[in-house]
C-alpha positions as semicolon CSV with decimal commas, in nm:
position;residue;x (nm);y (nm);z (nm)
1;X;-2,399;0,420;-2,708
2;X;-2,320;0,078;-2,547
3;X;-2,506;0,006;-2,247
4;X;-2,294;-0,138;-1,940
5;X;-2,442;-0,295;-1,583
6;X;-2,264;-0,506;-1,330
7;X;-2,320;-0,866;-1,198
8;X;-2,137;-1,020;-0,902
9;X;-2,253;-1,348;-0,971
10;X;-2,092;-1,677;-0,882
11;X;-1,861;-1,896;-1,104
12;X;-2,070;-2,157;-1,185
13;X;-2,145;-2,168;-1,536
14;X;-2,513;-2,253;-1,520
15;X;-2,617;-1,936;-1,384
16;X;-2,424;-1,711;-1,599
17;X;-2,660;-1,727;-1,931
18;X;-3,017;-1,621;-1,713
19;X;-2,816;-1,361;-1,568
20;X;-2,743;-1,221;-1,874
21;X;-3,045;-1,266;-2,007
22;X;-3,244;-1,119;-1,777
23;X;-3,010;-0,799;-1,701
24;X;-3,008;-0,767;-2,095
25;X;-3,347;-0,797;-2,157
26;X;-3,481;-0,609;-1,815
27;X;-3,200;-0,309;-1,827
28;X;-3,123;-0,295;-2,182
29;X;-2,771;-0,377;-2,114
30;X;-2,565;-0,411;-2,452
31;X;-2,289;-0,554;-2,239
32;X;-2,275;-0,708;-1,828
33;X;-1,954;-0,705;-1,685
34;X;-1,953;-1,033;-1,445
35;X;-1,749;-0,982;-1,180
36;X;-1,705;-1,366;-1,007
37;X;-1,658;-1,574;-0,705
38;X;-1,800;-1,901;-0,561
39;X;-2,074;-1,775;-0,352
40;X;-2,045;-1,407;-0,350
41;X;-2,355;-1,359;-0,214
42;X;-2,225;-1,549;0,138
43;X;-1,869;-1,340;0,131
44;X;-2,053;-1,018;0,110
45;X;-2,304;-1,085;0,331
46;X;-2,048;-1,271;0,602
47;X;-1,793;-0,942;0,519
48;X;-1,480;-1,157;0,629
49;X;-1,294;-1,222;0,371
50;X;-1,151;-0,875;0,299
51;X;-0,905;-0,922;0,044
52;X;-1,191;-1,096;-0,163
53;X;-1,437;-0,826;-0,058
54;X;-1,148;-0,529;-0,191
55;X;-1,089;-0,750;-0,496
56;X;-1,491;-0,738;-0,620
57;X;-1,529;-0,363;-0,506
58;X;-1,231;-0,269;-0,707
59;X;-1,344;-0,473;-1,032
60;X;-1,701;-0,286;-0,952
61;X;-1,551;0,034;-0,952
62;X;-1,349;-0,015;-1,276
63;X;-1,686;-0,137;-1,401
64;X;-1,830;0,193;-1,318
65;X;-1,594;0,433;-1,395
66;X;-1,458;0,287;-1,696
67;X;-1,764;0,127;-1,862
68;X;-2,071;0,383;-1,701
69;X;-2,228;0,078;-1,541
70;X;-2,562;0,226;-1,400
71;X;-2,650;-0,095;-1,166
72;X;-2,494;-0,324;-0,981
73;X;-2,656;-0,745;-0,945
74;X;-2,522;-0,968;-0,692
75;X;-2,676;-1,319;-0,742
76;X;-2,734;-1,610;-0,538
77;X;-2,832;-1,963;-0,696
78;X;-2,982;-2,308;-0,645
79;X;-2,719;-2,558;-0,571
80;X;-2,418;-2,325;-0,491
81;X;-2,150;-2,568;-0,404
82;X;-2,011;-2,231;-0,186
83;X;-2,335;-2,115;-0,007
84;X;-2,467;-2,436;0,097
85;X;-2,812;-2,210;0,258
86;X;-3,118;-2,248;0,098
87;X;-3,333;-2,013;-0,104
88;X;-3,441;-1,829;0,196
89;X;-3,098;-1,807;0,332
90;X;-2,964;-1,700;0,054
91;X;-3,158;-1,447;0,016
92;X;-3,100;-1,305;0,292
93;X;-2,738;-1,323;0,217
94;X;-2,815;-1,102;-0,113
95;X;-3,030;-0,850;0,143
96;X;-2,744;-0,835;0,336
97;X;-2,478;-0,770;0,052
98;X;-2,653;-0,517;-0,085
99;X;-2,632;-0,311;0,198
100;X;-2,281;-0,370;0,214
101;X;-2,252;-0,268;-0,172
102;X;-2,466;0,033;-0,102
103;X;-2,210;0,140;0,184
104;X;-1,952;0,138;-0,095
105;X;-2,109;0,475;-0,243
106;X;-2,128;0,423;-0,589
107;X;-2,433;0,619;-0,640
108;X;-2,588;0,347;-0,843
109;X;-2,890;0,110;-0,830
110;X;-2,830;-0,177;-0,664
111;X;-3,035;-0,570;-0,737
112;X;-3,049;-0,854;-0,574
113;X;-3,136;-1,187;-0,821
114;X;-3,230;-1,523;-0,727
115;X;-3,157;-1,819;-1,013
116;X;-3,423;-2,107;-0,939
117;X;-3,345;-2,489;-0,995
118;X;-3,462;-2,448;-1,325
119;X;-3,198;-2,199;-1,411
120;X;-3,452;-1,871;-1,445
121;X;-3,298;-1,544;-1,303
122;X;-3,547;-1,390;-1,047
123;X;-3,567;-1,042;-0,921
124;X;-3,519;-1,046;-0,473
125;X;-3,511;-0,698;-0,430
C-alpha cells in the first residue's frame, strides 16, 4: 500500500529535496504531497490572509481524504525571501501554525521542520 504524508512547505526549490528526504526516510512515506506557498509558516502563524489560509486547508484535506495522509509538516527555512525572521522566529511561526492546523480537526499528527543553511531538514516539534 502506498504511503502518503503532507508538507506545507514553501516554494523555494532548495528546501523541497530535505523535506522529502527526511519525511520519506523518518515516516516511511512512499509519496509527500507538498502543498506550497512563499513562507507558509508566517501566513499560518499571522492567520490573515484567509483566502490563502482556505486554499492550503482545502489542498490538506484532499491530501487526507483522498491520499490517507497520516501527518501533516509545515516547514520554515533559512533564507526565506517571504519570512524574513530568523531561526528563532520562525520557529515560533511553525509553533504557532501548528496550532492553527490542529484547530482544523483533521485527527492527524501534526510536525513542525526547520531546514538549516546547509539545506538539512530538522525536526521543531
Amino acid at each position: 500500500m502506498n504511503k502518503f504524508v503532507t508538507a506545507i512547505n514553501c516554494i523555494d526549490g532548495r528546501v523541497q529535496e530535505a523535506v522529502l528526504k527526511k519525511l520519506k526516510e523518518e515516516y516511511k512515506a512512499n509519496y509527500v504531497d507538498m502543498i506550497t506557498e512563499p513562507g507558509p509558516n508566517r501566513i499560518l502563524s499571522e492567520n490573515v490572509d484567509y483566502n490563502t489560509i482556505e486554499s492550503i486547508k482545502s489542498r490538506v484535506n484532499l491530501s487526507i481524504n483522498k491520499h490517507a495522509s497520516n501527518l501533516i509538516a509545515i516547514i520554515g527555512h533559512y533564507d526565506c525571501a517571504n519570512n524574513l525572521k530568523d531561526k528563532d522566529g520562525q520557529v515560533l511561526d511553525i509553533i504557532e501554525s501548528i496550532k492553527l492546523i490542529n484547530s482544523w480537526n483533521f485527527n492527524v499528527k501534526v510536525i513542525g521542520i526547520w531546514v538549516d543553511h546547509n539545506w538539512v531538514a530538522n525536526h521543531v516539534i
